[in-house]
C-alpha positions, 0 to 999 in steps of 0.5 A, spaced: 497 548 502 496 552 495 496 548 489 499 554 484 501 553 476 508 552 476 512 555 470 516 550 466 516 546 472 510 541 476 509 542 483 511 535 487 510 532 494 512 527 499 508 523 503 510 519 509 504 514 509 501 510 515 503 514 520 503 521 523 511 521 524 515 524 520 522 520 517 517 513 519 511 510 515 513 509 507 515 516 503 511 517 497 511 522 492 505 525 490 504 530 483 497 533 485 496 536 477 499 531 472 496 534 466 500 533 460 505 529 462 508 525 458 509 518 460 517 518 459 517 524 463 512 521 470 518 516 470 523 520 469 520 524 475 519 517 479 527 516 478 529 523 480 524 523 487 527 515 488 521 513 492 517 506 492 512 510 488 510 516 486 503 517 485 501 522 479 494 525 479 490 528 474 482 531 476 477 529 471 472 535 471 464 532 468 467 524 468 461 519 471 465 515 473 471 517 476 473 524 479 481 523 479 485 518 474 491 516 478 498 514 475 503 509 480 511 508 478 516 506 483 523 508 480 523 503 475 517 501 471 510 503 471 505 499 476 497 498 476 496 500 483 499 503 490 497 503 497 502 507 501 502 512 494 494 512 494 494 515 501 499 519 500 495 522 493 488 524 497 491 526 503 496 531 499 490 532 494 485 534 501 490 538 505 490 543 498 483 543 498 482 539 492 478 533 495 473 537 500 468 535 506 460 535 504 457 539 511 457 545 513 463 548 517 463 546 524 459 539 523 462 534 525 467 529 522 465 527 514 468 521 511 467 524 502 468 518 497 471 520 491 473 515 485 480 514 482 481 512 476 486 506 476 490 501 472 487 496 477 480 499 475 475 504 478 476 504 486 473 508 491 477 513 497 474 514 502 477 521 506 475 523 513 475 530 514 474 534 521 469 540 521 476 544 519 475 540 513 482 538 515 484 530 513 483 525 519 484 518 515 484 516 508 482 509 507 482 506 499 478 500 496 481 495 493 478 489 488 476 483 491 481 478 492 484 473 486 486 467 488 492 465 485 498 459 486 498 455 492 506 452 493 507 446 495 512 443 500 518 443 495 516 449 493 516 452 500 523 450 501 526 453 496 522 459 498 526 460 504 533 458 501 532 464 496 529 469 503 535 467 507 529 464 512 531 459 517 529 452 515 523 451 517 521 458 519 516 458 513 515 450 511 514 450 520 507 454 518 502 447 519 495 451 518 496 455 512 501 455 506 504 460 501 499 463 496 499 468 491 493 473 492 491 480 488 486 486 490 489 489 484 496 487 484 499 478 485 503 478 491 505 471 493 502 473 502 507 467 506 506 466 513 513 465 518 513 461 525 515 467 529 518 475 528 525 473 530 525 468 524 522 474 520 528 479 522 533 474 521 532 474 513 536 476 509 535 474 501 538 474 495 535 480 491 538 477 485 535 471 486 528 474 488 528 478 483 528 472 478 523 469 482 518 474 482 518 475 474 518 468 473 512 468 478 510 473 475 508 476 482 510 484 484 512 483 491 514 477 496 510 479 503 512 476 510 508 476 515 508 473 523 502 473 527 508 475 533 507 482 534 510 488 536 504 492 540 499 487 543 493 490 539 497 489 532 495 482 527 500 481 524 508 484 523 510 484 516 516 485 511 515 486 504 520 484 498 520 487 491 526 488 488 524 485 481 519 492 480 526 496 484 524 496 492 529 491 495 524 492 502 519 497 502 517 501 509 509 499 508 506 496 503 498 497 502 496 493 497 500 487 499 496 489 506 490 488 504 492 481 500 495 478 507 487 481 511 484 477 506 489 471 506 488 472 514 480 470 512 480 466 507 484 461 511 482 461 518 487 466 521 482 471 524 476 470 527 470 472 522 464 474 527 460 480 525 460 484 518 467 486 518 474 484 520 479 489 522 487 488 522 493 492 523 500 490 520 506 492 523 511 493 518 517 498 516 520 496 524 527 493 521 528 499 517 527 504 522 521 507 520 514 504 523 508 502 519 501 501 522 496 499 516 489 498 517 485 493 514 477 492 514 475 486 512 467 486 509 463 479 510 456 477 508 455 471 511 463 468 512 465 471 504 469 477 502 464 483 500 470 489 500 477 489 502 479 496 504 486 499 506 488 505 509 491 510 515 495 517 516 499 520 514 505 526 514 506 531 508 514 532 509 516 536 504 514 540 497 517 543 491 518 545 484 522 540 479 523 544 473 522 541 466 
């Protein structure tokens, strides 16, 4: 693909993230060349594109600390940071030839790290490219984890009223409660006793809606340690409604908040300096997810927490402006 100037309109994308099929993953929108978009007219673009996220990028030539500043809005409303979006970005910003491999044509495979500049802080992506200088993997960094509120028995009960979850399903979960964890956006990360407990839910979104403002948390992350595919983690379903996503298909920010939850409390085993999880997610909506989550440990503790997988660039055009 060529990026080509576009008269009185702006070239966009869309993305389907975490995973290499078309019409599975998590559609994003990407415009690789923002300059001089007004903030009215990114949300109205997000609106018209009518995805989770569409992710704006702008390339900031001689800038030492970032080389790409990146804007995130979902439908709705502006937000710090994306993951499914992030991948969707730097995989179209590789594909046109914007984000290039260090070595010489015929090396081998070259991860390239390059800095987007973001509302959540200046974090790094990291692209694999093939000798072909063709986009292999993007994984992003994400901030180390925030601890926010923990709720309580009560709390946990209402919790499940609101998700439409079977009693118990969550109150059920001994080894860990819900807890609110941000590496760059305040997810409330709830464990559920089994996948047939978290395919049953059926939540009041209105409610939920309400909740997650009065929380002040974007998404309600559930998650089953019951997975599909035997080599998986976790098996996730995410609720935003509050920000205008009902469910979303694959969610990398809450993603890496649940890799460090699996840590913080125990969850996963910590031997070595790392801890890979795979999140299943999207599979009750028709479009399969796999998210990958690294984990990097000193001594037991979270030193960098980092998201990312495939993805299949599914369409392109023009929106005139």
């Amino acid at each position: 693909m060529e990026l080509q100037s576009v008269r009185h309109g702006v070239k966009v994308y869309q993305v389907d993230a975490f995973t290499q099929e078309v019409f599975c993953g998590n559609p994003a929108g990407v415009v690789p060349n923002s300059h001089g978009l007004s903030e009215d007219v990114m949300q109205k673009i997000a609106r018209e594109m009518n995805v989770s996220e569409t992710a704006f990028a702008v390339k900031l030539d001689g800038d030492p600390e970032a080389d790409f500043e990146v804007r995130f809005f979902t439908p709705k409303s502006e937000v710090d940071l994306c993951g499914h979006a992030t991948l969707g970005a730097f995989w179209v910003l590789a594909e046109l030839g914007m984000v290039k491999p260090k070595g010489k044509e015929g090396e081998a495979s070259d991860w390239v790290t390059v800095r987007q500049r973001t509302k959540a802080g200046v974090l790094e992506v990291y692209v694999a490219l093939n000798s072909q200088g063709k986009v292999c993997t993007v994984m992003m960094e994400q901030n180390l984890p925030s601890l926010g509120f923990t709720l309580d028995e009560s709390q946990v009960w209402e919790l499940e009223k609101i998700l439409g979850a079977p009693h118990g399903s969550v109150s059920g979960f001994t080894k860990a409660r819900p807890q609110a964890i941000s590496t760059g956006l305040l997810d409330l990360i709830v464990p559920v006793c089994s996948r047939e407990a978290l395919f049953s839910m059926k939540p009041n979104m209105d409610l939920l809606a309400t909740y997650c403002e009065e929380k002040a948390i974007v998404s309600v992350h559930c998650f089953s340690t019951d997975t599909l595919e035997p080599y998986s983690t976790v098996h996730c379903r995410d609720f935003a409604p509050s920000v205008g996503i009902p469910e979303e298909a694959a969610t990398g920010t809450a993603s890496g908040a649940t890799g460090a939850y699996l840590v913080l409390n125990s969850l996963v085993e910590k031997e070595g300096p790392s801890v890979r999880v795979i999140c299943e997610q999207g599979y009750i909506m028709g479009r399969p997810s796999k998210i990958y989550v690294d984990i990097g440990l000193e001594e037991g503790e979270i030193v960098s927490v980092r998201v990312g997988g495939t993805a299949v660039t599914v369409m392109e055009g023009v929106i005139r402006l």
